[in-house]
N, C-alpha and C positions, 0 to 999 in steps of 0.2 A: 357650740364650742368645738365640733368637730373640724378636721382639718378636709381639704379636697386632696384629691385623688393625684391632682400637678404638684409640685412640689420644686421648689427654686434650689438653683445652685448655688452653695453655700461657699464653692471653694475653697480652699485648705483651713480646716477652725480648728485653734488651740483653746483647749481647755485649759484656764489656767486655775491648778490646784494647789493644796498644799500650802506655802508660805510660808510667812514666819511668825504667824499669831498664836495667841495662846491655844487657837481655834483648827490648827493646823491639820491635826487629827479629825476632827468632823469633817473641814473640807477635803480630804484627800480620800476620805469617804463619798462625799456627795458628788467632789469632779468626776471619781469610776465610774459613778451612777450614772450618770451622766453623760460621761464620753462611751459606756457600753450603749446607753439608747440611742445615743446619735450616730453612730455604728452599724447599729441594728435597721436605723432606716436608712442605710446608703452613704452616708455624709462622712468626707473624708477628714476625721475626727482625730485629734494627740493630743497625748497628754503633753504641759506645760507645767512646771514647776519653777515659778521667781525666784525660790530659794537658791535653788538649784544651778539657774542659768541666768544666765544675763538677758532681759527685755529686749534688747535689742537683737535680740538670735530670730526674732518673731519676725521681722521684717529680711532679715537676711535666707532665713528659710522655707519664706515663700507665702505665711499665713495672711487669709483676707480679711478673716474676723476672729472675735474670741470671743468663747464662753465663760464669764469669769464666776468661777464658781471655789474664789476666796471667800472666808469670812473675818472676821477683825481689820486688826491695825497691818495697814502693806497690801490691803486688797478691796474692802470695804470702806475705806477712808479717803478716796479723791485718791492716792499717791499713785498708784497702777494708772487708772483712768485717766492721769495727765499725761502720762508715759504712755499711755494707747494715743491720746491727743497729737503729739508730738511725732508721733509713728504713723499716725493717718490711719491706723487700724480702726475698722466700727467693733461695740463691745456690748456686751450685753448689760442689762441696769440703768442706773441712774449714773447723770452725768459728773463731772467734779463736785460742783459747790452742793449739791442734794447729796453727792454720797458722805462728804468730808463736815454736813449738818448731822445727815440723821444718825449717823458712827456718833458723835456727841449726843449724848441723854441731856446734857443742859438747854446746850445749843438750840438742841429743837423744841425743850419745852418754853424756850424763848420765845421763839419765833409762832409756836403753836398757840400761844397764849397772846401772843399781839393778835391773832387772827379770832380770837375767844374761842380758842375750840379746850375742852376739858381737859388738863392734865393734874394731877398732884402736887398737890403743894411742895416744897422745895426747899433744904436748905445747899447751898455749896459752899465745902469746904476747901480748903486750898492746901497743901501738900510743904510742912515748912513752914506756913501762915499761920495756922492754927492753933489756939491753947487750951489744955486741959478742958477751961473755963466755957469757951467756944461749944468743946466738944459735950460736953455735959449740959449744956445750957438747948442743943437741938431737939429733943424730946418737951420740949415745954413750948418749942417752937410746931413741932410736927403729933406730940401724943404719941403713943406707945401702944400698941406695935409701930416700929416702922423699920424702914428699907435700906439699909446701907449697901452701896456698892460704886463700883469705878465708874468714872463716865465714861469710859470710851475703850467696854469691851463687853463681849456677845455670851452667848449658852449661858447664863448665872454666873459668869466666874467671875469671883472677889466677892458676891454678893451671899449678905448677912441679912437677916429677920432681927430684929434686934428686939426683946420682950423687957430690959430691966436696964436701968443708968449704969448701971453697972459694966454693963456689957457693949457701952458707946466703944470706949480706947480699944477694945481688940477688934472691933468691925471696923473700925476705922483705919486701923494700923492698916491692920489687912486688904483693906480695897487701895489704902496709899501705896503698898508693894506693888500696884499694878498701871496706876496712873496718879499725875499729879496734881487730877480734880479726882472728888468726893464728894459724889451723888447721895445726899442725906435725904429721902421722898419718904411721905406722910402714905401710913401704908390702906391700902384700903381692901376693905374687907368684905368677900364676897364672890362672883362667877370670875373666873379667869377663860377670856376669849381669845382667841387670834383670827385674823379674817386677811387673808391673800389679795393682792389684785395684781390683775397684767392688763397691760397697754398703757396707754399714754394721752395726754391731755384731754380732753373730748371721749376718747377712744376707751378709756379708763373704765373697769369694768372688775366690781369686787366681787369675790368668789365666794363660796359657803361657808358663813362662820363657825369655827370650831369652839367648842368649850373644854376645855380641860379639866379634868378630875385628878390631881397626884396625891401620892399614898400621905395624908397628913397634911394635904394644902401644902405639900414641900417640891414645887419642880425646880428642880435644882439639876446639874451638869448631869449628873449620873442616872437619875429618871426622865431626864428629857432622851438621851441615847443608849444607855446599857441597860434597859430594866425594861418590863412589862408587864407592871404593875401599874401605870400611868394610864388613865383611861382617858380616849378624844373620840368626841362625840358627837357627828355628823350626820344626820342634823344636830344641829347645837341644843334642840329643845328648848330652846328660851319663851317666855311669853313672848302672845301673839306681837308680830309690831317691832318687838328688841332686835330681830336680824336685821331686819330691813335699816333699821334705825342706826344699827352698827356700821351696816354697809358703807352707809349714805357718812358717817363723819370721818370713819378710813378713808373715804375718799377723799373727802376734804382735805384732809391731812395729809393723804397724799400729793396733792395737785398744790397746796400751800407750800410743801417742800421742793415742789417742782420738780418730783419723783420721778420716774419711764422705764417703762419695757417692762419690771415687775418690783413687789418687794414685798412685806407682811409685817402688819402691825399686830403691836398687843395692846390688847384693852382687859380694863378691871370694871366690873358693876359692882357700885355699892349695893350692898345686900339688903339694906333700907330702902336707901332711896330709889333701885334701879338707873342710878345718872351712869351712865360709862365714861371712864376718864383710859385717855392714849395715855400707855406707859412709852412705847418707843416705834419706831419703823429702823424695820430692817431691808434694809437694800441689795443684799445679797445672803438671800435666806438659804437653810441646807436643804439638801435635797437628796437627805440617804433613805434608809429604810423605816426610820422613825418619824422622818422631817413631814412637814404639816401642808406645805406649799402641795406637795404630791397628793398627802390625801385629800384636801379640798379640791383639788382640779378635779380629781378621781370620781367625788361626789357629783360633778357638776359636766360629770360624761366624757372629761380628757382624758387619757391614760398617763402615763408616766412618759412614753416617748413622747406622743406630742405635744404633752405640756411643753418639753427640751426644745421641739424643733418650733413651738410657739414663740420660745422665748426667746432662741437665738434666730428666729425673722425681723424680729425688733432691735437688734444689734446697729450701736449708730454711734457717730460722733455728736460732741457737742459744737464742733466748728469742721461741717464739711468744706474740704478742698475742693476747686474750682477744678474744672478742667485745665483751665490756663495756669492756677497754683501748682498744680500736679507736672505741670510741663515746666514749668520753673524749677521747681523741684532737682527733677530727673536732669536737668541742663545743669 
């Protein structure tokens, strides 16, 4: 996994941070991180901010690539990545339709379950659609404990542990304030993993699975980043056989969603059974001082810059310009 000693010109690369997601704050953390390592190794590195500036300043001021080191809705979801499209700029990640899936928790357990690979049973609720009756009737559907939260937002936010019927209508409210699907998943109980991978199709190559320990089985926004009290544990120690095992279905899961250049799934093992079921892929994971993508590279001999300058080698469009498009273009 180490890098050589050449090292390509990257040309002018915006990191683009910050945004407008609920997530705004981790990312404006993980792009520093980020544009300081790429920095660090020579690379003519800015910070970018969507929120901030208009997309289109990115071609008028010169940049050849970007590091998109958003996370949610406005960065993580196809809508930037169609806007790099359109701009001819290459980017780091997965392309439109893999980003604008795996940002959806239904979406992809759709798609993951046509391919039969394990996820959690399921209900969806709809936002306005729903009654009382609905709402109270999910637990008979899924069993208790289970999972309430938004489809289509990142670090735990909106998301509820839900232990009694009683306490369906305020998980639900709650994850409704944030989007107008309602991820109602059957909760499964047992190791909580995550496992990295960089590259792309063939090339596809997953990294050290991490196991996670939170204070209470609770990783929630504020122990995934403010606290260290969250223990991840690399090697995973799992029985002989379970990493390899894990590897081999993230990848799958990756390559079914038509993933690239990086992302990091989680997965849950039932505590019985040991079956592992994918809760989601993330397509632009963090990558601050807490973030999990750093420390499995770490494990597996990368450091922190070259993971960066790994990921933004793999910077690409999903429809390269011709030379002759390029000359159209410009005329």
């Amino acid at each position: 996994m180490s890098q050589t000693a050449t090292q390509p010109d990257f040309g002018k690369v915006a990191v683009l941070m910050g945004g407008m997601s609920a997530e705004r704050e981790i990312s404006l953390m993980s792009g520093n991180g980020v544009l300081q390592a790429l920095r660090s190794r020579g690379v003519d590195a800015h910070a970018f901010n969507p929120a901030e500036r208009d997309l289109g300043e990115l071609k008028k001021l010169g940049f050849t690539r970007c590091f998109i080191a958003l996370h949610g809705r406005f960065g993580e979801d196809g809508t930037v990545q169609g806007a790099l499209e359109l701009l001819g700029i290459p980017y780091t990640g997965s392309g439109v339709m893999a980003s604008s899936m795996a940002i959806d928790k239904v979406m992809t357990k759709r798609v993951l379950l046509s391919e039969g690979l394990p996820t959690p049973k399921y209900v969806l609720l709809r936002r306005g659609a729903y009654t009382s009756a609905d709402v109270n009737a999910v637990p008979d559907a899924l069993g208790l404990p289970l999972i309430v939260k938004p489809a289509r937002e990142g670090s735990s936010i909106g998301l509820s542990k839900v232990t009694a019927v009683a306490d369906m209508a305020s998980a639900v409210a709650q994850a409704a304030q944030l989007d107008a699907d309602i991820l109602c998943e059957q909760f499964i109980s047992g190791d909580e993993v995550t496992c990295p991978v960089l590259g792309t199709g063939s090339g596809a190559q997953a990294l050290p699975v991490i196991r996670i320990v939170a204070p209470d089985g609770n990783y929630d926004y504020q122990n995934k980043y403010f606290t260290d009290s969250t223990q991840y544990l690399v090697p995973c120690g799992l029985p002989e056989g379970e990493e390899a095992a894990i590897q081999q279905l993230v990848l799958q899961a990756y390559v079914t969603l038509n993933c690239r250049g990086w992302a990091r799934a989680d997965v849950m093992i039932d505590r019985r059974t040991r079956q592992p079921f994918l809760l989601e892929i993330n397509t632009s994971p963090g990558m601050t001082g807490h973030s999990l993508v750093p420390m499995s590279a770490r494990a597996a001999g990368l450091s922190y810059e070259d993971l960066c300058l790994a990921i933004l080698k793999t910077a690409t469009l999903d429809f390269e310009k011709s030379a002759h498009d390029r000359q159209e273009v410009a005329a």
